[in-house]
C-alpha positions in Angstrom: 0.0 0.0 0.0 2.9 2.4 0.7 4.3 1.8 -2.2 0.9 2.9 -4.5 0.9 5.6 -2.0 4.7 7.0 -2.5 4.2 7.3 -6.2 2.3 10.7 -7.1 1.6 9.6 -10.0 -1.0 6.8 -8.7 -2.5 9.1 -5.9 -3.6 11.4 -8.7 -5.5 8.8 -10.5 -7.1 7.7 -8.0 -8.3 11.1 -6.8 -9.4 11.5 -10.4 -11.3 8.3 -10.4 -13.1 9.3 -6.9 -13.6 13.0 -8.4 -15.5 11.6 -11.5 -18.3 11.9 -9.2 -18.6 15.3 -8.4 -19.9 18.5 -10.0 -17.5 20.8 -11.7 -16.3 24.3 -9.2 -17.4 27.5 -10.8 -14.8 30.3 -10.2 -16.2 33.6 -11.5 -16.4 32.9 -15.4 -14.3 30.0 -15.2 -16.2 26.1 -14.4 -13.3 23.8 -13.3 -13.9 20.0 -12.8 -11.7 18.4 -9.9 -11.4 15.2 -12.0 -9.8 16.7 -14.6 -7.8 18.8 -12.4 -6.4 15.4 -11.0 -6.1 13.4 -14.5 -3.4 16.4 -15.8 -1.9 16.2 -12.4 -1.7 12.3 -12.9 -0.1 12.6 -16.3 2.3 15.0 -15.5 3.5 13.1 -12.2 3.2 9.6 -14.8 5.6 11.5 -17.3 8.2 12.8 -14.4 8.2 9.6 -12.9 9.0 7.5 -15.4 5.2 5.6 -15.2 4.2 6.7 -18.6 6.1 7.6 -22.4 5.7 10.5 -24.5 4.0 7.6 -26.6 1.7 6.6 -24.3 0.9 10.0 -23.4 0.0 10.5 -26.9 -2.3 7.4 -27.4 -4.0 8.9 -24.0 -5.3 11.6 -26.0 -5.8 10.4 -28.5 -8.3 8.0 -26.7 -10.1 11.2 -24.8 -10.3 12.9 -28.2 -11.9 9.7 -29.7 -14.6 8.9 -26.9 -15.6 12.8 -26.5 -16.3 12.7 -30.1 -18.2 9.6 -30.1 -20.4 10.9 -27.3 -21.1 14.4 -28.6 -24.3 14.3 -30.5 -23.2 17.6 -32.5 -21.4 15.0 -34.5 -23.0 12.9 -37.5 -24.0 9.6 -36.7 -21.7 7.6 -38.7 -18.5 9.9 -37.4 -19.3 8.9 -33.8 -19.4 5.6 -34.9 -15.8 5.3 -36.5 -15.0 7.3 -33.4 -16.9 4.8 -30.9 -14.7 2.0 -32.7 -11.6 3.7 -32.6 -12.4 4.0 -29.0 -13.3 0.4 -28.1 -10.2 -0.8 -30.0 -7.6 1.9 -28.0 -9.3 1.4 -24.7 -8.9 -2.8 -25.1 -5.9 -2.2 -26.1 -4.9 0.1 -22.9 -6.5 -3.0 -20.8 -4.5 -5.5 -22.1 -1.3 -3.2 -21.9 -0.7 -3.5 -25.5 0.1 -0.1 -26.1 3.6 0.9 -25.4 4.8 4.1 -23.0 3.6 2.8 -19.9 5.2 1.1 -16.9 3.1 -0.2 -14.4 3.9 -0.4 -10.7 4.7 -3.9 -9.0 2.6 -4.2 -5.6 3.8 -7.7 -5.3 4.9 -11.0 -6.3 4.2 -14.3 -5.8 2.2 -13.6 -2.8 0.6 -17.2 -1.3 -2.8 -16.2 -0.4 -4.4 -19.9 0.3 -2.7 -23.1 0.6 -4.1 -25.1 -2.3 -3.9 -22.0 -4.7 -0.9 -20.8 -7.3 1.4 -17.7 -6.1 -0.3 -14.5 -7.0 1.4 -11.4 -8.4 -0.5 -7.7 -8.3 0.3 -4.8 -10.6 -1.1 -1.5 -10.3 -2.0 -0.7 -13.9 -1.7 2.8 -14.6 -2.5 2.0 -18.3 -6.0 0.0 -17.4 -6.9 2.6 -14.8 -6.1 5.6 -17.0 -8.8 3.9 -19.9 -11.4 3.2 -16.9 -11.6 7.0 -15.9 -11.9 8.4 -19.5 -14.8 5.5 -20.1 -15.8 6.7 -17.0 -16.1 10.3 -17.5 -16.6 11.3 -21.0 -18.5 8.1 -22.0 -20.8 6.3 -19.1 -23.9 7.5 -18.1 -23.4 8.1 -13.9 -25.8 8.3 -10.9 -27.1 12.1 -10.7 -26.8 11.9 -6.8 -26.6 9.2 -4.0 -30.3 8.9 -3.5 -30.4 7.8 -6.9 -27.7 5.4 -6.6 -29.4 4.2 -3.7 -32.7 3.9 -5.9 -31.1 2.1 -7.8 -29.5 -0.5 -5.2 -32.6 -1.6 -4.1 -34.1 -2.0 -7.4 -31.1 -4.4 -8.0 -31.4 -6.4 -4.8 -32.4 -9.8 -6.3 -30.6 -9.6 -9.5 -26.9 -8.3 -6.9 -27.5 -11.7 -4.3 -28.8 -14.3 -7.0 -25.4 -12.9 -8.8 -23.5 -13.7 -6.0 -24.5 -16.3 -4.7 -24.9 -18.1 -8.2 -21.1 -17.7 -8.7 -20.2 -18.7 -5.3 -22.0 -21.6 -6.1 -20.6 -22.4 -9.3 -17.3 -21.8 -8.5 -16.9 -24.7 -5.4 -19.0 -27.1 -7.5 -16.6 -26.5 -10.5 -13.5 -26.5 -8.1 -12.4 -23.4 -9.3 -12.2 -22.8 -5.7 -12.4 -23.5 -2.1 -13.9 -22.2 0.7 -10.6 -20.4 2.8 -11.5 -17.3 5.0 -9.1 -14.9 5.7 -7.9 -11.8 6.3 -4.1 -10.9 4.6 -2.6 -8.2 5.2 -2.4 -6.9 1.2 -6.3 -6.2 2.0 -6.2 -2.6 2.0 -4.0 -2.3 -1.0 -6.3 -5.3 -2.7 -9.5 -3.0 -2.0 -7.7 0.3 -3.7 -6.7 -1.7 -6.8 -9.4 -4.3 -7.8 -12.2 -1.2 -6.9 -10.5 1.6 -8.7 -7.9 0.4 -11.4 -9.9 -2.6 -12.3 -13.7 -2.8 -12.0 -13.9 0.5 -12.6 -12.1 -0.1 -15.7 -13.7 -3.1 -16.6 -17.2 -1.9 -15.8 -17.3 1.3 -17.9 -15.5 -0.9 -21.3 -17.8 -3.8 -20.8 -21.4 -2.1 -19.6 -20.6 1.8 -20.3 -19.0 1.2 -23.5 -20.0 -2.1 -25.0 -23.8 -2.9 -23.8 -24.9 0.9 -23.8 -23.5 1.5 -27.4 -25.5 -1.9 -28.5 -28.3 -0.9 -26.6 -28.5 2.5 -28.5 -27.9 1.2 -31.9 -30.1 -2.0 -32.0 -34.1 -2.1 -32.6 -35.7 -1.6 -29.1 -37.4 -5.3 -29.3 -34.1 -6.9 -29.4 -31.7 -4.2 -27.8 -31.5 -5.1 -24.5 -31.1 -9.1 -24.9 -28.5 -8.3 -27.3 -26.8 -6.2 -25.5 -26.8 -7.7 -22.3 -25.7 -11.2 -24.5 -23.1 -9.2 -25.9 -21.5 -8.0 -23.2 -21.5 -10.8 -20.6 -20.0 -13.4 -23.6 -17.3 -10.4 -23.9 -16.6 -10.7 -20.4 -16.3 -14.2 -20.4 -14.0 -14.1 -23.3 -11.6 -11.1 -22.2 -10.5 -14.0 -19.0 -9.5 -16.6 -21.8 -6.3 -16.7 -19.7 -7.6 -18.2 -16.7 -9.3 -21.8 -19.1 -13.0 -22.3 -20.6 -14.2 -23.1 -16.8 -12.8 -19.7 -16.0 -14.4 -18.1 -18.9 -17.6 -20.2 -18.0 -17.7 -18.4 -14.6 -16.9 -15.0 -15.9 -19.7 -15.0 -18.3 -21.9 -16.0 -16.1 -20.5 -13.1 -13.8 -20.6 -10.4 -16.9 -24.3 -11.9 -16.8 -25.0 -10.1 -13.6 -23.2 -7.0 -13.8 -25.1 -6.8 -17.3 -28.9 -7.2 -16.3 -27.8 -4.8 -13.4 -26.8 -2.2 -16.0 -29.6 -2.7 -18.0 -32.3 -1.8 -15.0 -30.9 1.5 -14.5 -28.1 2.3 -17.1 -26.0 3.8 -14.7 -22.7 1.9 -14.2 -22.6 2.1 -10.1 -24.2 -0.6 -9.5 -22.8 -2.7 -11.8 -18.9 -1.4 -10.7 -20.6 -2.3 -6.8 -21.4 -5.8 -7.6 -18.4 -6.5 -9.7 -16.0 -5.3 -6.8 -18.5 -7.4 -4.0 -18.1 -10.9 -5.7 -14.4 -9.8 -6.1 -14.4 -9.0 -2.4 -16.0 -12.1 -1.1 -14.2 -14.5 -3.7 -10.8 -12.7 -2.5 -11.6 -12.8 1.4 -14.1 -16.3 1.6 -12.2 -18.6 -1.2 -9.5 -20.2 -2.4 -7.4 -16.9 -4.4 -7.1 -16.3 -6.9 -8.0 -20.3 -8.2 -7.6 -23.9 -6.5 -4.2 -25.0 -7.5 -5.9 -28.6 -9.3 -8.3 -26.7 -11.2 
């Protein structure tokens, strides 16, 4: 955790992440967002420190540049389109840190979290997290206040346990894990990273991105099954690493975080239950798999 801490770089994005939530500060003629404020601070820290290229840099805006064109409806159709594309592909791309300038921070290695499970090795991705807040900001549609989000909570509340505890299930009866509570001591710095750098991330390509710009371009009958389809196979398919049971699991996941989506079209919820399952399966199974799966 001090290590994420100690590099400014990191502590910026973060704050920009959190600040995507809140209104923009009017100064006299002037309307300043703090999440902006944040994201420059972020880059500039990134480029001092050695986190992130002039390259990378480049691709960064080039990404905000595409998503704030696909999003502004003062464009033509088909241009926001291209642009939408050119967006999906670049923001991928950041996720799967295929685009060079960056250099991500090592939390730790080979860290033993259960007996029967392999050693575990956390990055903080500066590339992934960087995606997740432009998705987040210029692209997903947000909770106008926390009575709303609440709203939409308990809307959710069948749809957020069946998820759960669907997954849960599947995942002993599959062996993928074990039941092994715990409490380790990378908690804190597990919270910070999986919430902000990667569900966040995840949630805003997947729901924000993928199922809302199916959703707006398919015929209303079929919109929503096809976009919630869409999106939860993608899911399953972007953990291909982890072995078709693994991909099984997270499609059934992306399932849930999907019809969550689709009830309000706000990505909270959906970034709430993806963190949860990540929660309990970190702190109540076998992590990150059992070892003879």
């Amino acid at each position: 955790m001090l290590m994420l801490l100690s590099s400014p770089a990191y502590v910026f994005l973060i704050l920009a992440i959190v600040c995507a939530w809140l209104p923009a500060v009017h100064w006299g003629r002037f309307s300043i967002r703090p999440w902006f404020v944040c994201f420059a601070l972020a880059l500039c820290a990134a480029l001092a420190t050695g986190v992130l290229g002039v390259v990378g840099l480049l691709l960064v805006l080039v990404l905000a540049l595409a998503l704030s064109g696909a999003s502004s409806d003062r464009l033509p159709k088909v241009l926001r389109l291209v642009l939408g594309v050119i967006a999906a592909v670049l923001a991928l791309a950041f996720a799967m840190h295929r685009v060079p300038g960056f250099s991500n921070v090592l939390i730790f290695k080979d860290v033993q979290f259960s007996a029967d499970a392999p050693p575990f090795t956390l990055y903080a991705n500066f590339d992934k997290g960087i995606a997740g807040l432009l998705l987040l900001v210029l692209f997903c549609r947000k909770a106008a206040s926390f009575a709303g989000l609440k709203a939409d909570v308990r809307r959710s509340w069948l749809i957020i346990f069946a998820t759960i505890g669907l997954l849960s299930i599947a995942g002993l009866f599959s062996q993928l894990f074990h039941l092994d509570l715990k409490l380790p001591a990378a908690t804190a710095v597990f919270v910070v990273v999986n919430l902000l750098l990667t569900c966040v991330a995840e949630e805003a390509f997947f729901r924000g991105l993928v199922q809302e710009s199916l959703h707006r371009i398919s015929s209303k009958s079929l919109g929503s099954v096809l976009a919630v389809g869409a999106s939860a196979l993608l899911f399953g398919v972007a953990h291909f690493a982890g072995g078709p049971m693994y991909m099984a699991l997270s499609s059934l996941a992306g399932l849930g975080y999907a019809l969550v989506y689709q009830q309000s079209r706000r990505i909270e919820v959906a970034i709430l239950l993806h963190f949860g399952f990540n929660l309990i399966h970190f702190l109540c199974f076998t992590y990150p798999k059992y070892v003879g799966a």
